[in-house]
C-alpha positions, 0 to 999 in steps of 0.5 A: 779762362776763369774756373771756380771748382770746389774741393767737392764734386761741384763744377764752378761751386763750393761746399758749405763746410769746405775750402773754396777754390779758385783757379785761374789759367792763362790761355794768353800768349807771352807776347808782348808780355806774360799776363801780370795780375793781383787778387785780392778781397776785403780781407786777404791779398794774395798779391801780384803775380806773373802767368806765362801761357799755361800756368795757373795761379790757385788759392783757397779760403772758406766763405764768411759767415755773413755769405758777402766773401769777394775775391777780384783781380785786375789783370795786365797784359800788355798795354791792356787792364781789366777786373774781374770778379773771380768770386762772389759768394752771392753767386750760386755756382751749383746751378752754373 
């Protein structure tokens, strides 16, 4: 399950003026593997990291200027790989 609240009152948004959050919970279980990922932006890697079933994995960073701020991960479980958008600045999360 992916979830993007903001420091603010905004389900799945963010604020102007404030740090954006990003929180991703693993609701997978540990067999065969915990859930391996890595995010990351043009600008920032916020590295590899292991998930256990409910653990989470957060960070926070304020949009660019130019409003084109993107976080992905790929995510490993198992023998499976997949990407994500986590975060796209082009996407308005107040409506969602």
């Amino acid at each position: 399950m992916f979830r993007l609240p903001s420091k603010k009152t905004f389900f799945l948004g963010h604020a102007i003026s404030d740090d954006t959050l990003v929180q991703i919970f693993s609701r997978v279980p540990d067999k065969p593997t915990p859930l391996n990922l890595r995010c990351q932006s043009k600008d920032d890697d916020i590295g590899y990291h292991t998930l256990h079933t409910g653990q989470d994995l957060h960070w926070s960073f304020n949009r660019n200027f130019w409003g084109t701020t993107l976080f992905f991960c790929h995510f490993y479980w198992g023998s499976k790989t997949r990407v994500f958008n986590v975060y796209d600045s082009s996407i308005n999360y107040d409506v969602l």
